[in-house]
C-alpha positions as CSV (number, residue, x, y, z in Angstrom):
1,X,67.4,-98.9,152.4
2,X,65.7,-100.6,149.3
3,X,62.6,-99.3,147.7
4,X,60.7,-102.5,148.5
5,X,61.5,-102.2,152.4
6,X,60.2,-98.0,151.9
7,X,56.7,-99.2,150.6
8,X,56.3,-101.7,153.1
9,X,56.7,-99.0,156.0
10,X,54.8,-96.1,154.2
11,X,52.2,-99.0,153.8
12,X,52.2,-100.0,157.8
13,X,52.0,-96.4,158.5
14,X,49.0,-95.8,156.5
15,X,47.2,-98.5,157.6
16,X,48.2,-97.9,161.4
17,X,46.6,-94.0,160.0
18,X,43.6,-95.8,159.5
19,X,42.9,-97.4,162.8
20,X,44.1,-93.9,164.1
21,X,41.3,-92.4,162.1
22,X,38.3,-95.0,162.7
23,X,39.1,-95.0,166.6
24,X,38.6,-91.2,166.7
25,X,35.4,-91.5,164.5
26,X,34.0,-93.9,167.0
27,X,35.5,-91.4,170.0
28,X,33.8,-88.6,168.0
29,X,30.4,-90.4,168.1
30,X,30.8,-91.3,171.6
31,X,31.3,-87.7,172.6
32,X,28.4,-86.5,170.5
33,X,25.9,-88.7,172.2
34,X,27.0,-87.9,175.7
35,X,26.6,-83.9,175.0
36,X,23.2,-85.4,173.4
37,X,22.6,-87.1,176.9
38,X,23.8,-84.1,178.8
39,X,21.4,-81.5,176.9
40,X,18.5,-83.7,177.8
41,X,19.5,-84.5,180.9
42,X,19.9,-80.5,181.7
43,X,16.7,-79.5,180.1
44,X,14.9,-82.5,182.3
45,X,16.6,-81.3,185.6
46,X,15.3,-77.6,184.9
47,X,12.2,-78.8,184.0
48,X,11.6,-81.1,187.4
49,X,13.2,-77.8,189.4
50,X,9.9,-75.7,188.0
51,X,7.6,-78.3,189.2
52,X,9.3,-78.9,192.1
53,X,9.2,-75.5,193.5
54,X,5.7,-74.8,192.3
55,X,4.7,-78.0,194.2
56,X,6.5,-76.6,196.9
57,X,4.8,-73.3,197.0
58,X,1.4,-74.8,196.8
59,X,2.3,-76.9,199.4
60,X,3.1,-73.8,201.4
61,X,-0.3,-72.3,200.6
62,X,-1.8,-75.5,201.4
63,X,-0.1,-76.2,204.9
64,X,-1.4,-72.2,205.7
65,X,-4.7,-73.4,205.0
66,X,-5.0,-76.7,206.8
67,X,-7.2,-75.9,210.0
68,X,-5.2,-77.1,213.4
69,X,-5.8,-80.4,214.5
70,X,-7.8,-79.0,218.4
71,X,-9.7,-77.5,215.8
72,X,-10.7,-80.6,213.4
73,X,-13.9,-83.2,213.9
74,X,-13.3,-86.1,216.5
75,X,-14.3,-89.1,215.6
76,X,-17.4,-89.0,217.8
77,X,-18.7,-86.1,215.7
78,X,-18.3,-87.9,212.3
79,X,-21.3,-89.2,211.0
80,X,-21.7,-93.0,209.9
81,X,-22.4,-93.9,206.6
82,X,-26.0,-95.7,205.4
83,X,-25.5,-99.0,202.9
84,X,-26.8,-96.4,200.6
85,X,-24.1,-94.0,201.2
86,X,-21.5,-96.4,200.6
87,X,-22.7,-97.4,197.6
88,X,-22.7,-94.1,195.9
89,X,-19.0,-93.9,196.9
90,X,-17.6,-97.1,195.4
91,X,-19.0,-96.1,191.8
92,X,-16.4,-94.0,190.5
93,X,-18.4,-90.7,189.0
94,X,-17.2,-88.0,186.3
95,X,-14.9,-86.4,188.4
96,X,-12.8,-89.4,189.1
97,X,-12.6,-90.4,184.6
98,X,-12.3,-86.7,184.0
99,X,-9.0,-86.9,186.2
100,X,-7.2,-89.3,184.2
101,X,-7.4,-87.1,181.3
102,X,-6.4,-84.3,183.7
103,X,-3.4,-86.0,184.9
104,X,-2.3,-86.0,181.4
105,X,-3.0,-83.3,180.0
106,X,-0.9,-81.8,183.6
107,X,1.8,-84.3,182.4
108,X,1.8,-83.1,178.5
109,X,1.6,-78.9,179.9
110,X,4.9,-80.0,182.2
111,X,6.9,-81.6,179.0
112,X,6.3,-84.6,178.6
113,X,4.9,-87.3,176.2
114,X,1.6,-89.2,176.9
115,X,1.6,-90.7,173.7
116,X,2.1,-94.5,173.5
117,X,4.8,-93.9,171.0
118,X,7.4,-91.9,173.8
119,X,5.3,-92.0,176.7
120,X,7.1,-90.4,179.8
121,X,10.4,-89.3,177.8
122,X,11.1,-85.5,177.5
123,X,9.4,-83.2,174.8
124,X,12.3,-81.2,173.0
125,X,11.5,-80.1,170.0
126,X,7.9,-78.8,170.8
127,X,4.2,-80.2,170.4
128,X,3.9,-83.7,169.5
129,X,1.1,-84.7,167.4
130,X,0.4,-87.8,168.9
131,X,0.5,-86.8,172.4
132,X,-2.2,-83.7,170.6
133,X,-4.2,-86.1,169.2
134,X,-4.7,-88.6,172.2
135,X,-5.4,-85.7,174.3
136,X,-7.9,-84.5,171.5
137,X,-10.0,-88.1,172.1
């Protein structure tokens, strides 16, 4: 074997090294995002297991609560509304605006972003000071 015919395979072998070494940077990348993904995804799933079962022990508490249905008003005992009463009930009052701001700040308290930057994605890394200072408003 000639010198010339050496070079020429050390040179295919490095560059065949070289798409060796790219395709596991990009196999590398890959695998970082999906642990990424699957931290998120795991903190997310813990987080919606948390509400869920204190939504499903107030629901318990709630269902004790409810009054039987032998027990609740007929219809014949309900009382009809005036025009003036019906009025009063399609203005929304402070209760109903203050609940918007409640449902968020619920939201923000459960992990998650009300800012318009990452509204509805996960909090991970703590307070976010856009979500603070919409909630601050």
């Amino acid at each position: 074997m000639e010198n010339k015919d050496i070079f020429i395979q050390i040179d295919e072998l490095d560059s065949r090294m070289g798409h060796i070494y790219s395709e596991l940077g990009v196999l590398k990348q890959l695998m970082k995002e999906l642990l990424e993904q699957n931290k998120l995804l795991t903190l997310e799933n813990s987080q919606l297991r948390k509400i869920l079962k204190k939504e499903t022990e107030s629901d318990r508490i709630h269902a004790a609560a409810v009054p039987e249905p032998d027990k609740l008003p007929g219809p014949e005992e309900s009382k009809e509304e005036t025009p003036q009463q019906a009025s009063e009930t399609e203005e929304p009052d402070a209760n109903t605006v203050g609940e918007g701001y409640d449902n968020l700040a619920r939201l923000y308290n459960e992990g998650f972003h009300i800012c318009n930057v990452y509204y509805g994605h996960l909090r991970t890394e703590g307070d976010c000071l856009f979500c603070l200072s919409f909630l601050s408003k």
